[in-house]
Residue frames as qw, qx, qy, qz and C-alpha x, y, z in Angstrom:
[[0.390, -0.386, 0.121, -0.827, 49.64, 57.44, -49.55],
 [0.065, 0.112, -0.961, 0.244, 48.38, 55.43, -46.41],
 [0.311, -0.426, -0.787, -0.320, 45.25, 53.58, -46.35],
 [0.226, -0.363, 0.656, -0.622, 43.21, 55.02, -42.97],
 [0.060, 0.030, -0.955, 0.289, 42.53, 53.16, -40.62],
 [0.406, -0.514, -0.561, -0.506, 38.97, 51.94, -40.03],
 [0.390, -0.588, 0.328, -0.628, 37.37, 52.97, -36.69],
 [0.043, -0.017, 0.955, -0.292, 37.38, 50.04, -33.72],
 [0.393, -0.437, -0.741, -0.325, 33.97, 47.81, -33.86],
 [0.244, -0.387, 0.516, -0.724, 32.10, 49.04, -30.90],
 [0.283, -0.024, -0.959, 0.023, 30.41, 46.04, -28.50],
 [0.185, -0.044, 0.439, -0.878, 28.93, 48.15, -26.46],
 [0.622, 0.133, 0.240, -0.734, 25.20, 46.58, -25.28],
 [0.668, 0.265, -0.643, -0.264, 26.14, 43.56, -27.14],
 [0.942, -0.317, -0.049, -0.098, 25.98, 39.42, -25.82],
 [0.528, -0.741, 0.402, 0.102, 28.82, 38.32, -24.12],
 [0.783, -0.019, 0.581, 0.221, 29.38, 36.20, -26.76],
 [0.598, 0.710, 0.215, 0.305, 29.80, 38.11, -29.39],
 [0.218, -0.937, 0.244, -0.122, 32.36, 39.90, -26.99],
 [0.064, 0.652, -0.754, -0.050, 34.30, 37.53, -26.46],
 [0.839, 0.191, -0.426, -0.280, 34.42, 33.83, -27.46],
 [0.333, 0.017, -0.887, 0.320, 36.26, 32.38, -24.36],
 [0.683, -0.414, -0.597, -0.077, 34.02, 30.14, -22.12],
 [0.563, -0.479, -0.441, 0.509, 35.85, 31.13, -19.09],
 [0.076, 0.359, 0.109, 0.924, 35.68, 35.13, -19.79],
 [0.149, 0.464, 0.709, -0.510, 33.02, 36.32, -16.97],
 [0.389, 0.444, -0.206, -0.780, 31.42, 38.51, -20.15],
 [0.503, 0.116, -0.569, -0.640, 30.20, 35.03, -21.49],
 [0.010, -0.254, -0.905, 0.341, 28.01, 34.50, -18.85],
 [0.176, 0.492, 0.583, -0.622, 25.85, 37.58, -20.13],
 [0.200, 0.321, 0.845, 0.378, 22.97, 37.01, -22.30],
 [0.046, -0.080, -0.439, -0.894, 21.44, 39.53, -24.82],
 [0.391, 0.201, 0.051, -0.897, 17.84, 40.33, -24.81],
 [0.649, 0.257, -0.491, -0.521, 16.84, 38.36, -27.57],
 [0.452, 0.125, -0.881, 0.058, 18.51, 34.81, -25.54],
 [0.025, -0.156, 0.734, -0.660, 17.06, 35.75, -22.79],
 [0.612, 0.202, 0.002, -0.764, 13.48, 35.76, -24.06],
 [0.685, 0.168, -0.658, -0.262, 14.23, 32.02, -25.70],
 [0.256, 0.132, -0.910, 0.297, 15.23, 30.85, -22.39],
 [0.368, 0.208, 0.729, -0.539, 12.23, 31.67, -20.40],
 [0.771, 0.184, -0.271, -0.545, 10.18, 30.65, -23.63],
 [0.675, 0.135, -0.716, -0.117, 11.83, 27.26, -23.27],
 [0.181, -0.194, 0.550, -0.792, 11.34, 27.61, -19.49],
 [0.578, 0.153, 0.132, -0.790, 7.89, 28.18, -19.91],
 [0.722, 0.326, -0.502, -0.347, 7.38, 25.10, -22.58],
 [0.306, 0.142, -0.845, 0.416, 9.36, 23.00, -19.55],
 [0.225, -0.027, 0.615, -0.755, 7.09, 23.64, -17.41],
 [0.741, 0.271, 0.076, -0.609, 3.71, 22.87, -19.50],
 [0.642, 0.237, -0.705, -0.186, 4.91, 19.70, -20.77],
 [0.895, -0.293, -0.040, -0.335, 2.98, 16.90, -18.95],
 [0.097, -0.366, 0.925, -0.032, 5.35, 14.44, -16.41],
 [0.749, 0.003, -0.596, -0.289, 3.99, 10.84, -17.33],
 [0.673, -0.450, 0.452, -0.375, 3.44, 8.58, -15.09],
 [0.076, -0.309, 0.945, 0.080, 5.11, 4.93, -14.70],
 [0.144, 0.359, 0.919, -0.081, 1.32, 3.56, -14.94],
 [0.293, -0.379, -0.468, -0.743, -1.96, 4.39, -16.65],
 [0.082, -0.174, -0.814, 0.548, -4.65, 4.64, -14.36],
 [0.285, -0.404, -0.669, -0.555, -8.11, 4.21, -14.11],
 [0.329, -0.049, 0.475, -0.815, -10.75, 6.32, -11.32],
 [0.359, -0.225, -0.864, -0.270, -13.88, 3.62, -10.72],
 [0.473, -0.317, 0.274, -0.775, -17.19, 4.60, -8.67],
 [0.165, -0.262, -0.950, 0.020, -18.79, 2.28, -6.65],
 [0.407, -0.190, 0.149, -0.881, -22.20, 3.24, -5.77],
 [0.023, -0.259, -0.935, 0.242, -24.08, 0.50, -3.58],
 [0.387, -0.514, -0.673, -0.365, -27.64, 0.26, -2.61],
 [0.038, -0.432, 0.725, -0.535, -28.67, 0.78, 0.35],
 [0.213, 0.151, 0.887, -0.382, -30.17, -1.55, 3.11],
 [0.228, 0.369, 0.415, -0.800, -33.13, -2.53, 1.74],
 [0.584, 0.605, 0.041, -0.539, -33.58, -1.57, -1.22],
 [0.832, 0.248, 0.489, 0.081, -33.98, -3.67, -4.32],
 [0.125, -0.531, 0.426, 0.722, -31.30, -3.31, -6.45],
 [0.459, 0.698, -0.142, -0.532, -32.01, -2.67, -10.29],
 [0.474, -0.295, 0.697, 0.450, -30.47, -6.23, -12.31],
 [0.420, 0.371, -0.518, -0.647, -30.09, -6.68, -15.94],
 [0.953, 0.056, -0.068, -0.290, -31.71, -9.54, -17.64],
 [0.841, 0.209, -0.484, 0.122, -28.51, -11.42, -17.76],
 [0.005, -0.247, 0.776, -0.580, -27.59, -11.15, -13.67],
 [0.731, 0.047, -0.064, -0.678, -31.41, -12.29, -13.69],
 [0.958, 0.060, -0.218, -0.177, -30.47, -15.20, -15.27],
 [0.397, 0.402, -0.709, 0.421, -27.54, -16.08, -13.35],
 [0.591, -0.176, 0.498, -0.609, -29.76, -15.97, -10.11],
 [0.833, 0.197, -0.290, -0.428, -31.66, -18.54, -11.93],
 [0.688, 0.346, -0.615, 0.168, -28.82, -20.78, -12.64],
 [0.175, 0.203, -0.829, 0.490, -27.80, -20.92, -8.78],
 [0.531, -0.202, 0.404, -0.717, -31.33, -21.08, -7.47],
 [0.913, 0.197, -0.179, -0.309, -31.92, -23.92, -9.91],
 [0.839, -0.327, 0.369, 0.232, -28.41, -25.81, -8.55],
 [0.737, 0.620, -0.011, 0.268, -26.62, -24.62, -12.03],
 [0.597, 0.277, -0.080, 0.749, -23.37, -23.05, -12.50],
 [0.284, -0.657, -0.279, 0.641, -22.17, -20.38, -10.04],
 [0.276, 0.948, 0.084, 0.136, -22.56, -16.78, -11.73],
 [0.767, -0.033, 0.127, 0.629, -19.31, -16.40, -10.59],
 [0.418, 0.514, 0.360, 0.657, -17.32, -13.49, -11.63],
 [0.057, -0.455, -0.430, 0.778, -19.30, -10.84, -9.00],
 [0.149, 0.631, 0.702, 0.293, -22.08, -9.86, -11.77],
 [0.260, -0.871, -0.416, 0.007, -24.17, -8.06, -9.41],
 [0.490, -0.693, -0.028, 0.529, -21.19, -5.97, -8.31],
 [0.465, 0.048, 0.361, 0.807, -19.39, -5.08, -11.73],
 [0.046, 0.777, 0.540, 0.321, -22.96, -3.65, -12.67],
 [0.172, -0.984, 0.049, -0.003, -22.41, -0.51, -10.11],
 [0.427, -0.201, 0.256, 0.843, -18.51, -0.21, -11.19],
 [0.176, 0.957, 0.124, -0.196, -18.41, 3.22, -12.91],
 [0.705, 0.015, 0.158, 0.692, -15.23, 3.80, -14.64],
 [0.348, -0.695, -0.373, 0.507, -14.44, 7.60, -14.43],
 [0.180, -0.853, 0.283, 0.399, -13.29, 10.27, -16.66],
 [0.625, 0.678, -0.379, 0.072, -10.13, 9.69, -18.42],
 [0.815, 0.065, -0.347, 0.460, -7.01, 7.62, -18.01],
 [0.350, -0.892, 0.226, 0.175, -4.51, 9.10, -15.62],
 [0.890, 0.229, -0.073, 0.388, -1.58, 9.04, -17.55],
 [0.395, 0.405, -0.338, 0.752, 0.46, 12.16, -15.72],
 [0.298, -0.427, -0.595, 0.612, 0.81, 13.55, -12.54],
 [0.215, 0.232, 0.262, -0.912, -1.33, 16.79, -13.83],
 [0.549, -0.260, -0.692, -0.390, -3.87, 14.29, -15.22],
 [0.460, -0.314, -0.752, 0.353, -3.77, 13.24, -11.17],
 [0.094, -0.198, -0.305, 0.927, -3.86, 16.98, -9.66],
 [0.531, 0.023, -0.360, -0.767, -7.08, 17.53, -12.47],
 [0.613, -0.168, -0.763, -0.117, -8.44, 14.36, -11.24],
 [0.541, -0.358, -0.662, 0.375, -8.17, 14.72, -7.39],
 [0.074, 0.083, 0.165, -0.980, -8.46, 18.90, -7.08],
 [0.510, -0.086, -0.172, -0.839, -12.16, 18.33, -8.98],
 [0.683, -0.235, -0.658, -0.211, -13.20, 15.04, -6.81],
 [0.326, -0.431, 0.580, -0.609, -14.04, 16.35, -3.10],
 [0.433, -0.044, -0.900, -0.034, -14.33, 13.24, -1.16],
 [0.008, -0.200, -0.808, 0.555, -16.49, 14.31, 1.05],
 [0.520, 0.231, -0.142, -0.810, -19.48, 14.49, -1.27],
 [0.522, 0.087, -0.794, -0.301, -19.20, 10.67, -1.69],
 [0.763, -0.324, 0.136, -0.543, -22.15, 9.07, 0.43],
 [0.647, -0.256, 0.676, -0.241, -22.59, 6.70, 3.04],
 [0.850, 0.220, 0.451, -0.159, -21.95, 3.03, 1.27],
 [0.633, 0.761, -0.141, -0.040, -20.10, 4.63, -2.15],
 [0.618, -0.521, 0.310, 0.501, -16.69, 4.06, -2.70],
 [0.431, 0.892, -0.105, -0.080, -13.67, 5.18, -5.32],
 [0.895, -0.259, 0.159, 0.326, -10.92, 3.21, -6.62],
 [0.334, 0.803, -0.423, -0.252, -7.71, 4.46, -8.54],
 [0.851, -0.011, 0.505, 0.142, -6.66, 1.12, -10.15],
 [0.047, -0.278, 0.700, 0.657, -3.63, 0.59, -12.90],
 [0.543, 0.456, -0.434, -0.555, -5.21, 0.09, -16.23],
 [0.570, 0.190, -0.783, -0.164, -6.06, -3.56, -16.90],
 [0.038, -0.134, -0.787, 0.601, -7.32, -4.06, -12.96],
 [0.351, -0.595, -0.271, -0.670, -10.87, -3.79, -11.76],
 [0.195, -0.310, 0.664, -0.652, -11.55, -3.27, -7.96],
 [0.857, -0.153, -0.148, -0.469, -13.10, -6.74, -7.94],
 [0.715, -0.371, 0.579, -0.123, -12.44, -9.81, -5.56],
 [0.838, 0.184, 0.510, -0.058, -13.35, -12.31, -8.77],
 [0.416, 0.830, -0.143, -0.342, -11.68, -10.69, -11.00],
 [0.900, 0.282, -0.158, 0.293, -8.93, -12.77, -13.35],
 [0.442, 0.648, -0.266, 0.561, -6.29, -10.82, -11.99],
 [0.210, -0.618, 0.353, -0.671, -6.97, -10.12, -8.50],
 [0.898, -0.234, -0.311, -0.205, -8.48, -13.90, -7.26],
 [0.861, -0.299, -0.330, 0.245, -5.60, -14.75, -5.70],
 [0.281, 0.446, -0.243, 0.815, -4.18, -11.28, -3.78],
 [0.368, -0.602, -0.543, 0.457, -5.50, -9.36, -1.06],
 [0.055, 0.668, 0.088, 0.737, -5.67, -6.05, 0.51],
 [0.369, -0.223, -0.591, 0.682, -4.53, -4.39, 3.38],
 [0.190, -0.673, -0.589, -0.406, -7.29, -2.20, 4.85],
 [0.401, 0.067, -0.391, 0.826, -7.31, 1.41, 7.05],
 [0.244, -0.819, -0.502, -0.135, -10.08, 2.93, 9.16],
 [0.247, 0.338, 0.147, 0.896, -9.74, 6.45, 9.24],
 [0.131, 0.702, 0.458, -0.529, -11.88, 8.98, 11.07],
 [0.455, 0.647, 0.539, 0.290, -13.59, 11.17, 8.36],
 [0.016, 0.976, 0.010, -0.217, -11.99, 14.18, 9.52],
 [0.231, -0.555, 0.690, 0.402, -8.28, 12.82, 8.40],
 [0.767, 0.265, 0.583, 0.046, -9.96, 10.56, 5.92],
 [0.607, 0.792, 0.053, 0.021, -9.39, 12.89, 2.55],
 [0.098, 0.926, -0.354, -0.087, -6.01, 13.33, 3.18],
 [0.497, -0.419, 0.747, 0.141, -4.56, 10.17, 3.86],
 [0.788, 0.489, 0.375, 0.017, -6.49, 8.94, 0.73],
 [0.539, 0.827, -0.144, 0.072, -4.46, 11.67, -1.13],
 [0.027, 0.723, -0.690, -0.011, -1.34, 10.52, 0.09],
 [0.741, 0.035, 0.670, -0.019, -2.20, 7.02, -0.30],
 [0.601, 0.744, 0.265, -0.123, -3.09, 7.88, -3.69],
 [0.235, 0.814, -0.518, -0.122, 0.62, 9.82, -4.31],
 [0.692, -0.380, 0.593, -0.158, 1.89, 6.30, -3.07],
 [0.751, 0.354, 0.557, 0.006, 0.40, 4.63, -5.57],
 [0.598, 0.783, 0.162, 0.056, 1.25, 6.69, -8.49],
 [0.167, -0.859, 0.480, 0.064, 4.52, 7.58, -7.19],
 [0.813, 0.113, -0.571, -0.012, 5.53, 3.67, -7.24],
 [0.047, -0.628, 0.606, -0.486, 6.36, 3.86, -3.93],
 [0.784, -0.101, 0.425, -0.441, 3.72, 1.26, -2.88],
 [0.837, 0.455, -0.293, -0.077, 5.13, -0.90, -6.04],
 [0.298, 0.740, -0.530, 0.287, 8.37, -0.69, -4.46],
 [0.403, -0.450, 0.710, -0.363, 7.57, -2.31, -1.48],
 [0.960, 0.061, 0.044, -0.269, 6.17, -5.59, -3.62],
 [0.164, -0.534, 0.822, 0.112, 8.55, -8.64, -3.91],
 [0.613, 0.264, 0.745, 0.013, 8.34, -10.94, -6.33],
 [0.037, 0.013, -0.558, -0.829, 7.85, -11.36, -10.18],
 [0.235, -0.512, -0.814, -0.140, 3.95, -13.09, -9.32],
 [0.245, -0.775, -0.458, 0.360, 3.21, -10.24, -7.20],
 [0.283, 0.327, 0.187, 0.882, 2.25, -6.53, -8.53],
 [0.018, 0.297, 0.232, -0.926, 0.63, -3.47, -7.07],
 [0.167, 0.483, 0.822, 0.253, -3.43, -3.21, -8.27],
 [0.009, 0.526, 0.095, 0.845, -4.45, 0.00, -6.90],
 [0.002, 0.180, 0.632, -0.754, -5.77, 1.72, -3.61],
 [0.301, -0.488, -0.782, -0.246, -9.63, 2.15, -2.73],
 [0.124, 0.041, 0.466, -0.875, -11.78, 4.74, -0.20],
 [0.330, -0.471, -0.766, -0.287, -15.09, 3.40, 0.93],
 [0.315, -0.504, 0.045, -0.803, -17.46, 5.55, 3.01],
 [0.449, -0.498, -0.717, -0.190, -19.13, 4.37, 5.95],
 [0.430, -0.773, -0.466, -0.026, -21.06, 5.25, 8.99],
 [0.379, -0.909, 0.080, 0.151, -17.90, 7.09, 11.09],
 [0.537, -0.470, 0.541, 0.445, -14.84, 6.20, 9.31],
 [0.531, 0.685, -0.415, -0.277, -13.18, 5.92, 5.99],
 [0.870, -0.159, 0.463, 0.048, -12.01, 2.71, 4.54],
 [0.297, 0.806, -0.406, -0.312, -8.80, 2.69, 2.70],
 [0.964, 0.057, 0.208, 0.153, -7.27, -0.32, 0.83],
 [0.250, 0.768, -0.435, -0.398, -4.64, -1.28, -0.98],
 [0.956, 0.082, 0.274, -0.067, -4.63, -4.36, -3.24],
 [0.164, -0.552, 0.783, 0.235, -1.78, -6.42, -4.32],
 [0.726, 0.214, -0.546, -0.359, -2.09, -9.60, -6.75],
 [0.746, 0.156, -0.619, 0.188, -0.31, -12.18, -4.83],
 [0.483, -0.751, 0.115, -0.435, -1.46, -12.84, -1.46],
 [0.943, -0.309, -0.109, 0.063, 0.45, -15.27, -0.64],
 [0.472, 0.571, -0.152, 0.654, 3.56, -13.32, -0.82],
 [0.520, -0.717, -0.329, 0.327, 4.09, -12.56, 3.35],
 [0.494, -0.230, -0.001, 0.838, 6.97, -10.41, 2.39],
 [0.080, 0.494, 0.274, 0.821, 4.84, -7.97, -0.02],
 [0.497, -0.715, -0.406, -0.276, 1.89, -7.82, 2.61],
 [0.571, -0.643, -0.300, 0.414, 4.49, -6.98, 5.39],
 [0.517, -0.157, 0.073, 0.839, 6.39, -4.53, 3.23],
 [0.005, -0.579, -0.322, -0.749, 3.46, -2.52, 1.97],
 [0.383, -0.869, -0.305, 0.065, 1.89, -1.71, 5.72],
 [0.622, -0.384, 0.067, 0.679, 5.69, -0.75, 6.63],
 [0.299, 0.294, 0.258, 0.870, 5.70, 1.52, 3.74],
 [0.143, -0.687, -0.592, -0.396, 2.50, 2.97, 4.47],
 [0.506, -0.769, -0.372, -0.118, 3.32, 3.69, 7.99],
 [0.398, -0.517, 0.035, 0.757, 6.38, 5.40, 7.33],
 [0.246, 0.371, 0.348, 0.825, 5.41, 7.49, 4.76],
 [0.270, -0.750, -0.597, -0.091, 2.08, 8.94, 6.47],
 [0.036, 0.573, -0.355, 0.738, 2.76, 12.09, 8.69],
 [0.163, 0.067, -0.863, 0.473, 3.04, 10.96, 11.85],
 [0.292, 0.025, 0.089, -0.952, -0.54, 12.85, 12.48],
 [0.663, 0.194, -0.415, -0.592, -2.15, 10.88, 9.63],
 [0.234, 0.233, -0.944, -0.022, -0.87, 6.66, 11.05],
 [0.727, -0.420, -0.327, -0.434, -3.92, 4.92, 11.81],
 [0.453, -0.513, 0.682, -0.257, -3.38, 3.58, 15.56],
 [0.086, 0.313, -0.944, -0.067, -2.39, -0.45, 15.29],
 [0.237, 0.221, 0.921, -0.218, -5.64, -1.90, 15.76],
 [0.463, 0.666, 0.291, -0.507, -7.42, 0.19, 13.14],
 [0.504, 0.618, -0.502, -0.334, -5.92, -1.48, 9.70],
 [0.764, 0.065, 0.636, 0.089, -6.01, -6.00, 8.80],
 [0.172, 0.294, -0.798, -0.496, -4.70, -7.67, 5.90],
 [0.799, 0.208, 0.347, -0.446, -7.58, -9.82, 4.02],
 [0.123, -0.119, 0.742, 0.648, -7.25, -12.12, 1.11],
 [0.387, 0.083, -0.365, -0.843, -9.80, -11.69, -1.38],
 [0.607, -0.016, -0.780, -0.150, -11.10, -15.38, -1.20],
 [0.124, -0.426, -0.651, 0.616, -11.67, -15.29, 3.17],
 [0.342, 0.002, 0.030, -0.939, -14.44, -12.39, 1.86],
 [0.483, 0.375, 0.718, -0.333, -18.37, -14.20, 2.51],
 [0.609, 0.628, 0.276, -0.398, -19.28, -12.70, -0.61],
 [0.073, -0.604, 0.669, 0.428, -16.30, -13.85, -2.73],
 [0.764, 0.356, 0.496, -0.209, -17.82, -15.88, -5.87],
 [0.101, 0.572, -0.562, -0.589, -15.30, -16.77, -8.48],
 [0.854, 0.294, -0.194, -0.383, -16.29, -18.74, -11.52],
 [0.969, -0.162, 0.189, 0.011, -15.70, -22.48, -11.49],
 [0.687, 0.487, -0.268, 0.467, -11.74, -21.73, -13.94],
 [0.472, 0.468, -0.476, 0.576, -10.61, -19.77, -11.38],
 [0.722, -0.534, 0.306, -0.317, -11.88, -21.36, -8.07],
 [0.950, 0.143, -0.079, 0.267, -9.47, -24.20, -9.86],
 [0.300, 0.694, -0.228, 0.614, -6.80, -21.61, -9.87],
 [0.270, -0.550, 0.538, -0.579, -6.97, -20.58, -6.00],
 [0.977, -0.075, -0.069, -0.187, -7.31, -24.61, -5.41],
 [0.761, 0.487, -0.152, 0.400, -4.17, -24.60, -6.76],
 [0.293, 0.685, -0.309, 0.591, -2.75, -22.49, -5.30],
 [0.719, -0.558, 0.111, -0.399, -3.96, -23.30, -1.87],
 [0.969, 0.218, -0.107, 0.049, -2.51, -26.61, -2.75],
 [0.459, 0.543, -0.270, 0.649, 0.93, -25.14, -2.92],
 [0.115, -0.687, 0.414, -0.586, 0.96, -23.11, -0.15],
 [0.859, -0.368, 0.137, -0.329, -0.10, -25.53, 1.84],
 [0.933, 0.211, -0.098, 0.276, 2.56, -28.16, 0.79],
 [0.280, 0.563, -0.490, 0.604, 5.63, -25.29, 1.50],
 [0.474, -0.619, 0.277, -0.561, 4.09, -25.25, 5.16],
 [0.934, -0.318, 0.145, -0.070, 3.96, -28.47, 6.02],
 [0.854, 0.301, -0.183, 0.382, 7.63, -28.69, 4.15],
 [0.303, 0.521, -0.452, 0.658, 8.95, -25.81, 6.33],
 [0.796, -0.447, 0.080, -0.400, 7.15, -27.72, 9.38],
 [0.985, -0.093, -0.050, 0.134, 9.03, -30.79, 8.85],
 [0.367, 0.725, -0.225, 0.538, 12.50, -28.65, 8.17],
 [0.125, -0.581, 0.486, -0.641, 12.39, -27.19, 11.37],
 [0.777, -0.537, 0.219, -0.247, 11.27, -29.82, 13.42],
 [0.924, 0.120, -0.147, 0.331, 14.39, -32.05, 11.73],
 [0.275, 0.788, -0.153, 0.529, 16.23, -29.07, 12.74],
 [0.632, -0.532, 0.206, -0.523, 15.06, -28.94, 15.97],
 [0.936, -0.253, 0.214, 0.120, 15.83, -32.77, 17.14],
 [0.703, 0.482, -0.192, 0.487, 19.26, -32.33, 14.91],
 [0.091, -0.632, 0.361, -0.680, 19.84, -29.28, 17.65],
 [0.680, -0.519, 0.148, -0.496, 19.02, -31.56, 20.16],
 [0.937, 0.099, -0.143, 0.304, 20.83, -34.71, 19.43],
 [0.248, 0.694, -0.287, 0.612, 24.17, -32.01, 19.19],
 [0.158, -0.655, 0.467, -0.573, 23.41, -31.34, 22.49],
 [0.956, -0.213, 0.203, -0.006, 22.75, -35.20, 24.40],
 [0.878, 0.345, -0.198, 0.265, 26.15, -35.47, 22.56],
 [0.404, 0.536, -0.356, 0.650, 28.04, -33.10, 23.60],
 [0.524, -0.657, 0.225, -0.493, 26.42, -33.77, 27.30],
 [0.998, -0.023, -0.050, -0.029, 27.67, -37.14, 27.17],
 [0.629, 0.283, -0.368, 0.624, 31.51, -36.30, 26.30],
 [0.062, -0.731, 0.341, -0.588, 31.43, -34.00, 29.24],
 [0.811, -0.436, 0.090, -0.380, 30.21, -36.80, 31.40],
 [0.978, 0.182, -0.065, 0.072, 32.83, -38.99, 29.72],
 [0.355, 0.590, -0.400, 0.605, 35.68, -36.84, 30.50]]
């Protein structure tokens, strides 16, 4: 007597894959209920997971005085007055200035650390005189600082009606690395960008370590002023390059006024070596030609 047969499996409403097990079948492209629910869970989980940034970053407040009024010092910027009124050691350092630094918040350590950071900070609540830096971690937005003594910054006056936006695309700049990108050199690194208030304009920076670097200082404006929307480019007489040291109020302690000695030193020596260069160049190109004016004469 013959066994019967069992009925056929039915598939019906089933994943494609349990239909059929080749890859190139168009029936195992479609996904069950159950997969479809993991994918936009893992979707979802893609999306809420924080991008990092290439740099920490730190938001600092300045908040000046104004004209006038007597600022507020601690006993030990007190005694540092002292010390230079009596002929002692320079205070050095910028004292008086670190006092109104404000470090901000938290680190920035992703770009929705940045969007939380720059959606809840309307710049146009920050008063006449105040400013706000976004410096890498280990930087402070000081002149005297150990890190910054011998750099610069390349400065942009803004009207205050375009001021918040270029800040915030200065700002992607910075955190983007895009402003890194344009440094050159191992001695020379990207510090962080700056918006100072005043009277009719906005003042944007952007400091660099190593001022003596011509190529960084020309390749960050260049960056700047093709990235900007055309809308945003300050016009060509509204944005200078400073070094820190050419500032009047630039007071670094007696180690590292040795330091930018030094360095002075140096630069000063390449110049006068790519002085002499080209002028040996120069009379070499010139000899050349009294020669070769001579065989023509001789012929």
């Amino acid at each position: 007597m013959e066994r019967p047969t069992a009925p056929p499996l039915a598939t019906r409403g089933l994943s494609g894959l349990s239909q059929s097990s080749d890859p190139n079948s168009p029936l195992s492209s479609i996904s069950s209920p159950a997969e479809q629910r993991s994918d936009a869970k893992q979707n979802l989980f893609r999306s809420m997971r924080a991008l990092p940034t290439q740099h920490v970053w730190a938001v600092w407040f300045d908040r000046q005085p104004a004209q006038g009024q007597p600022q507020q010092q601690q006993p030990q910027q007190q005694q540092q007055q002292q010390q230079q009124q009596q002929g002692g050691a320079a205070a050095g350092g910028g004292g008086e200035y670190q006092a109104q630094l404000e470090q901000l918040g938290e680190e920035i350590e992703s770009v929705q650390d940045f969007w939380r950071y720059q959606n809840n900070t309307p710049v146009d609540r920050i008063k006449m005189r105040e400013s706000i830096y976004l410096f890498k971690r280990g930087f402070r937005p000081i002149w005297e600082d150990r890190r910054n003594v011998l750099g610069g910054s390349w400065t942009f006056r803004v009207p205050k009606s375009s001021g918040p936006e270029v800040w915030k695309h200065v700002q992607l700049m910075a955190i983007g690395e895009q402003l890194q990108g344009a440094i050159v050199g191992k001695e020379d690194t990207l510090c962080g960008v700056g918006l100072s208030v005043r009277f009719n304009a906005h003042l944007i920076s952007i400091w660099h370590r190593d001022a003596s670097s011509k190529a960084s200082v020309d390749n960050l404006l260049q960056c700047v002023l093709d990235t900007l929307p055309p809308n945003l480019r300050p016009k060509s007489d509204n944005y200078f390059y400073k070094r820190h040291a050419e500032h009047a109020g630039f007071n670094p302690p007696p180690e590292l006024q040795a330091v930018i000695n030094s360095q002075r030193a140096r630069e000063a020596a390449a110049a006068a070596k790519a002085e002499a260069e080209g002028k040996a160049q120069q009379e070499a190109a010139a000899s050349a030609e009294g020669e070769t004016a001579e065989a023509a004469e001789g012929q």
